[in-house]
N, C-alpha and C positions, 0 to 999 in steps of 0.2 A: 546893800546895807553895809556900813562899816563900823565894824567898833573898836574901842581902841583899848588894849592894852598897858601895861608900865612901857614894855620895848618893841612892840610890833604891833599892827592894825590887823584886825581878822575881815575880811572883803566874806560876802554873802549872796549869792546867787541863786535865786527858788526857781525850779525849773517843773514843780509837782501846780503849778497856779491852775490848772486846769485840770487837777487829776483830785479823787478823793483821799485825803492827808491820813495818812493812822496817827491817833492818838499819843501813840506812844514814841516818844523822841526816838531815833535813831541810834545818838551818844550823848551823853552830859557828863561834862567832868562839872564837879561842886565840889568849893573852894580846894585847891587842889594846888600843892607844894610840894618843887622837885628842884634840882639842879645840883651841882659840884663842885668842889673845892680840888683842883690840880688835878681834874679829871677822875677826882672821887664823888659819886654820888653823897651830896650833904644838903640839908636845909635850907641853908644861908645862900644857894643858888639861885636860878633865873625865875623861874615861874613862881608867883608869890600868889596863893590864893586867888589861883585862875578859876572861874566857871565859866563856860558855856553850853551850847546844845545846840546840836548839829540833827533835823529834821531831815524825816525821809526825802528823800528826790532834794536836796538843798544841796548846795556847790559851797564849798568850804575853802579860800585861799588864805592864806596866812603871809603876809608884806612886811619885812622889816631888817634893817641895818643885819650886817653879820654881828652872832654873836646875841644877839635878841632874846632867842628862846625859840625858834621856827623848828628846828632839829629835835631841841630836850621837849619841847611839846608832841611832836610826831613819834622819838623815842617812848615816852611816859601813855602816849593811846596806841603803841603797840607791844605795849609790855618790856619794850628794852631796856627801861630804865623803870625802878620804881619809885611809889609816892609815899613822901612823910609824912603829908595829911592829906586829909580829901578821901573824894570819891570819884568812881569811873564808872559810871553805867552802859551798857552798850545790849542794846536792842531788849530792854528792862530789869536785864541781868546785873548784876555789881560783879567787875571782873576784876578790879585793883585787887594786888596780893596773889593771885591764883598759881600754883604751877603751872609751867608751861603748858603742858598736856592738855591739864583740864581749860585754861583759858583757848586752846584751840579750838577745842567741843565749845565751849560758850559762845564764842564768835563764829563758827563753821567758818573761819578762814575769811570771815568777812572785814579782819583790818589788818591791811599788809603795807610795809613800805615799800616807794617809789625813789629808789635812792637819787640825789640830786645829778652827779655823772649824769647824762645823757649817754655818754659814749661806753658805759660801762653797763647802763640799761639797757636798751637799744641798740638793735641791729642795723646800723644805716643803710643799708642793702635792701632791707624789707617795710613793707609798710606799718606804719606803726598798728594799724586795725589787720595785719595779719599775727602779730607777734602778739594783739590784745588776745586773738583768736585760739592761740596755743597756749596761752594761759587760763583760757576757759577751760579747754580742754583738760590742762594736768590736773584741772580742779573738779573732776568731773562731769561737764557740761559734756552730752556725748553725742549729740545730734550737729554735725557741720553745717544745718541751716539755722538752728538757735543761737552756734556760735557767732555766725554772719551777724546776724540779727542785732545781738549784745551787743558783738564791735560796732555793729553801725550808729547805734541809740545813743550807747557811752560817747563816740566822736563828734556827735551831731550836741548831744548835751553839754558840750565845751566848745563849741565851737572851732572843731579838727573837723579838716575831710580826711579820707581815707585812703588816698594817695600821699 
C-alpha cells in the first residue's frame, strides 16, 4: 500500500497476514506538526498535519525527494525533535512531550533510529544479522539462540539474508 503525503510517499508492507493482529496500533501519529526554520525547530516547517498508524508486524518505508520530511518524521517518532500539535501514541501510550527518561520506559527502547550512513552504522566486516545480534543482546535479550532467532525473523521479514 502507498500513501501519499505533501512531500514523500509512505510504502506499506503487512508481514502479520497470517498471524493474529492485536487491536491496538503499534504507533499513530494524529494530525501532527513539526519542522524548522534555519535549523530551529518552528511550525511553519515540513510535516503539516501528518497522521498515520503503523500496525503490529507491518513494514513502514518512507520514499521521497531530499529535504521531504523522511528525517523530521523519524526525528519527531523518536523524540529528537518535538511536535507543535498532534499526537504520538506508541504502543497505546501518548508519548509526545515526555522527558527523555520517562519516554524510554514508555517505549522499553522499542523506537530507535537507524541513521542513514551505512558506513557509520554498520560494520562491513560483519554480517549485518550478527551486528542485529549484539544489539539484542546490549538490550537485554540474554539467550544467544533467541538472539539467533530475532536476527533471523527480522532478515527474512525484509527480505535480507544473513550473510
Amino acid at each position: 500500500m502507498i500513501l501519499e503525503h505533501d512531500n514523500f510517499q509512505i510504502q506499506r508492507h503487512d508481514q502479520s497476514s497470517n498471524q493474529i493482529q492485536d487491536e491496538v496500533d503499534l504507533l499513530i501519529l494524529d494530525d501532527v506538526v513539526a519542522g524548522y526554520v534555519n535549523n530551529v525547530p518552528d511550525q511553519r516547517g515540513v510535516l503539516h498535519h501528518l497522521s498515520l498508524s503503523v500496525a503490529r508486524g507491518e513494514t513502514l518505508g518512507l520514499v521521497g525527494e531530499s529535504g521531504s520530511g523522511k528525517s523530521t518524521l523519524a526525528r519527531v517518532v523518536t523524540g529528537l525533535l518535538n511536535i507543535q500539535h498532534g499526537r504520538i501514541i506508541y504502543n497505546g501510550k501518548e508519548i509526545q512531550g515526555l522527558k527523555w527518561k520517562e519516554r524510554l520506559a514508555r517505549t522499553e527502547r522499542g523506537i530507535q533510529m537507524v541513521f542513514q550512513d551505512p558506513f557509520s552504522s554498520f560494520n562491513p566486516k560483519r554480517t549485518v544479522g550478527s551486528q542485529l545480534e549484539e544489539a539484542l543482546e546490549i538490550h537485554g535479550t540474554k539467550s544467544a539462540r533467541e538472539r539467533r532467532r530475532l536476527s533471523h525473523e527480522t532478515l527474512q521479514n525484509i527480505g535480507l539474508s544473513d550473510s
